[in-house]
N, C-alpha and C positions, 0 to 999 in steps of 0.2 A: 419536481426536484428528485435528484437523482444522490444516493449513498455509493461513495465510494470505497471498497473492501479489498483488502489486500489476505489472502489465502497462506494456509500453510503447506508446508512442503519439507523433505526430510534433509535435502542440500545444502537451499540458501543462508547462510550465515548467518547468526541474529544480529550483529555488526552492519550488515547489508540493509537488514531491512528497517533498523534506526536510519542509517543513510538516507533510504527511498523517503522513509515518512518526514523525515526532518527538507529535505531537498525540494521536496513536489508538495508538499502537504502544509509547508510552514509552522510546522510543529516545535516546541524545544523541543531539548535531549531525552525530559523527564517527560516530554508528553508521548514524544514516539517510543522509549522504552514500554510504558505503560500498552499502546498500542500493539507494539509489539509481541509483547508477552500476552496479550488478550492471542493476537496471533497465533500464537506456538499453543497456549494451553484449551483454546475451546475452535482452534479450524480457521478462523478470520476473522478478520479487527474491522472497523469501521473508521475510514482516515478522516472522511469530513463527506459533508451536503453540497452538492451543486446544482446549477441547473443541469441540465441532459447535455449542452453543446461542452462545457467545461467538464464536466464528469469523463462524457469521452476524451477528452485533449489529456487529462490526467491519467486514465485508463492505458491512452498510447504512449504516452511521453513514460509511463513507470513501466512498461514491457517492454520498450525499446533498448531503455538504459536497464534493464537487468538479463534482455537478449545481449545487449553488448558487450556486458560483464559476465557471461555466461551461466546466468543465475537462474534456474525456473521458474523465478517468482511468478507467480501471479494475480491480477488484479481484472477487480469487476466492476461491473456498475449494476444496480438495484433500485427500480422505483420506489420510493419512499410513499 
């Protein structure tokens, strides 16, 4: 199983990255806020557990859509 983490960064919006965790992650408002802010105040948030094959597809699918949006965000994956 693979953790999926979303990093911080001094650009992307905190509005943005509710977006990302609510969109890819199936999170509410109040869970990606939460996330989010783990985000901003200690470096990176943990979005959720997957296997490796799904970790990656959310890894790409959340660098895509924040490449597209012109956002730095970014996101990893972590062996659990």
């Amino acid at each position: 199983m693979y953790k999926v983490m979303l990093l911080n960064d001094d650009y992307t919006p905190m509005d943005f990255v509710i977006i990302v965790v609510q969109n890819f992650f199936y999170k509410s408002r109040e869970q990606a806020t939460q996330i989010m802010l783990k985000v901003h105040r200690e470096g990176m948030g943990v979005c959720g557990v997957y296997p490796r094959d799904v970790a990656a597809t959310k890894v790409d699918q959340v660098l895509g859509f924040a490449r597209h949006h012109q956002h730095p965000l970014q996101c990893v994956m972590e062996e659990t």
